[in-house]
N, C-alpha and C positions, 0 to 999 in steps of 0.2 A: 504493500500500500504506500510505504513511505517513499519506494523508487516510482513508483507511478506518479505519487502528487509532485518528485522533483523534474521528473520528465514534461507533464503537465505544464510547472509553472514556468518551464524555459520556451513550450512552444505557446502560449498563452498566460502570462505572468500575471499575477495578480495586481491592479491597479489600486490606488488612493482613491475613495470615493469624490475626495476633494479637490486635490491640488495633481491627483493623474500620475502622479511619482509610481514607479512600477515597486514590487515586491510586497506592497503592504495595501490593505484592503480601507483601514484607516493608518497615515505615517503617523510618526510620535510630534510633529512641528502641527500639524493639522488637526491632532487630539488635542494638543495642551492650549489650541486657542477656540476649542469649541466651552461653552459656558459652565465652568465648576459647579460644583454644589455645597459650598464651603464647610467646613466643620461647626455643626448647628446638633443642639440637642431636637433629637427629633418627636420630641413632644409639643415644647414650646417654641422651639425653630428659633431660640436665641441662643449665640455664638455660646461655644462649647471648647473643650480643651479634648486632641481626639474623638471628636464627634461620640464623644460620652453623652448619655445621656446624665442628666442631671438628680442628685440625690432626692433634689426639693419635688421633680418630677413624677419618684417612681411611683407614686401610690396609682394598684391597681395596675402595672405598667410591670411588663417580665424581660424585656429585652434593656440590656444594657449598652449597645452602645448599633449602631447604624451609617456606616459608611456609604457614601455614594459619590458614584463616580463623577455625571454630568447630570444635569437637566435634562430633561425629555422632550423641551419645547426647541431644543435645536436641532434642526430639518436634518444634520448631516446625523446626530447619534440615533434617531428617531428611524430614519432608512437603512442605517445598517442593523436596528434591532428586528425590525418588521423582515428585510430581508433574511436576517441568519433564522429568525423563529419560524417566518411562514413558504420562505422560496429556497429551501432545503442550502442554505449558502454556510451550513457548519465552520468552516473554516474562519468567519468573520468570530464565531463567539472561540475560536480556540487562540485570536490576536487578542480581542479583548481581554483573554483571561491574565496576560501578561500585565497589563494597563491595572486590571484588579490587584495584582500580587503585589505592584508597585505602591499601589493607595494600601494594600491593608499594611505593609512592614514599614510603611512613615509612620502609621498610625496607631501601633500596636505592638509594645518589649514583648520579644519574643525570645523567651531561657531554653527552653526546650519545646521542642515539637509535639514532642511527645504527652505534653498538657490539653491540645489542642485536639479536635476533631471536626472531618467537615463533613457536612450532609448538604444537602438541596431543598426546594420546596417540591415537591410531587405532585404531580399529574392525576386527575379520575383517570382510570385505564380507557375511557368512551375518547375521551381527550385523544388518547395514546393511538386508540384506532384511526381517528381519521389525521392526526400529525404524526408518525411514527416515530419521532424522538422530542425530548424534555430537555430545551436550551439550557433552562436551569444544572440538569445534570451534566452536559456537557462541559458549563462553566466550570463545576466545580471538579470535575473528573481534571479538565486540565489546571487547573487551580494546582488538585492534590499532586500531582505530577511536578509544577513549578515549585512548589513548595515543599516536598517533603513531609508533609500531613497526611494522616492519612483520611480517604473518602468512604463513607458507607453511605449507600444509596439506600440501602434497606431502613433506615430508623423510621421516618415516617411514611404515610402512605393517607391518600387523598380517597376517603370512603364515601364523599357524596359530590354530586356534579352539583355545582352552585353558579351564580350569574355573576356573569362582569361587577369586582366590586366597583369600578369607576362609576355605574351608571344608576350605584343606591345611595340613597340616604345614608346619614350615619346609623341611626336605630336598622333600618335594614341591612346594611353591611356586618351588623356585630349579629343578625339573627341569620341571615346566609350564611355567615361560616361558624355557624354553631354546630359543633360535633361533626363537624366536614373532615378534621382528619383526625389520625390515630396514630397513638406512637406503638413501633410492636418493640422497643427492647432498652434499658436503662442506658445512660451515658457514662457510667463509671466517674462521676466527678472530674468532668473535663468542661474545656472551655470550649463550647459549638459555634464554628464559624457554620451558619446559615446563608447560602447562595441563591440570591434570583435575579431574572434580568432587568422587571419592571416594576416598583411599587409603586401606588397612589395612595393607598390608606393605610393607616397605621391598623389596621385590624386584624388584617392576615399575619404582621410580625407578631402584634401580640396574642395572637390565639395559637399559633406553634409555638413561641416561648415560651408560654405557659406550660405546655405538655413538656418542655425538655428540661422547664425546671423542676418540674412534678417527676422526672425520672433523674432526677440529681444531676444535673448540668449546673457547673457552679456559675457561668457567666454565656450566654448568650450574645455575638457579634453577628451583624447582617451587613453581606457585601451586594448590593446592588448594583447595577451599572447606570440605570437611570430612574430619576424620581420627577415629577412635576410640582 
């Protein structure tokens, strides 16, 4: 596979969606001027130290801290997410993941790895049939790969098909993902970095942190790529 993609990218090279520079689908001069997301607790979305969330915050609140990459409202990260999730373009989320490893080790002492664990957000398997792979997983599969952490995909698992939270209410977005997923196994008192490619509400982070601290996760991180 990996002599295929280099043969590939010599007679058809992968281009910058931006600025057209070949070998890279987004370049690094071209990310780092599309629109940050600054280090903001992301309760009250005021400045933060490591995109901590905040102690005064937590009440009610199970994630601890919320990384993100860009904005969502910039046209260039907004196309290459829609492309790699819906027009099978894989490769774009296995560049991003680099761009991720970079945002999480500015923002997070790291002694041993081996403290750490990464999982994903999960797919309903109805999902899974008509897109047959989970960007989120792919993220964090090469995540685990750049980083030397290791990935389990198995911890949680998405037990009810629910509706776009963008397009509910806040009372309805916390009753849609009620009992929507399950955790099947303990985290041995680790610190769970959680991967997905697009948040909008805080509902979905705190409804799986809640389950991985209920299974002894001592600190909950979420790497996103884009949020609005």
């Amino acid at each position: 596979m990996k002599i295929f993609k280099f043969f590939l990218d010599l007679i058809a090279p992968k281009k910058c969606y931006s600025c057209k520079k070949e070998w890279h689908f987004i370049c690094q001069k071209c990310f780092d001027n599309e629109i940050n997301f600054n280090s903001v607790c992301y309760v009250c979305k005021w400045n933060t130290k490591n995109y901590e969330v905040h102690e005064s915050c937590k009440s009610d609140i199970y994630y601890d801290k919320v990384i993100i990459l860009k904005h969502y409202k910039s046209k260039l990260i907004s196309k290459l997410i829609k492309d790699a999730k819906f027009y099978n373009k894989i490769e774009i989320l296995e560049e991003i993941s680099f761009y991720i490893y970079d945002k999480f080790i500015s923002n997070t002492k790291i002694v041993k790895t081996s403290d750490f664990l990464i999982t994903s957000v999960p797919s309903h398997f109805l999902r899974k049939i008509v897109r047959w792979y989970n960007s989120s997983h792919i993220l964090a599969k090469n995540l685990s790969k750049i980083s030397q952490i290791q990935y389990k995909s198995n911890i949680l698992s998405k037990i009810k098909l629910t509706k776009q939270q963008s397009k509910l209410n806040k009372k309805n977005r916390i009753c849609n993902l009620k009992d929507s997923f399950k955790i099947n196994e303990t985290v041995d008192n680790k610190i769970l970095i959680v991967i997905d490619d697009v948040i909008s509400t805080w509902t979905t982070l705190n409804e799986v942190s809640k389950l991985l601290k209920q299974k002894w996760a001592i600190k909950v991180i979420w790497l996103i790529v884009a949020s609005d």
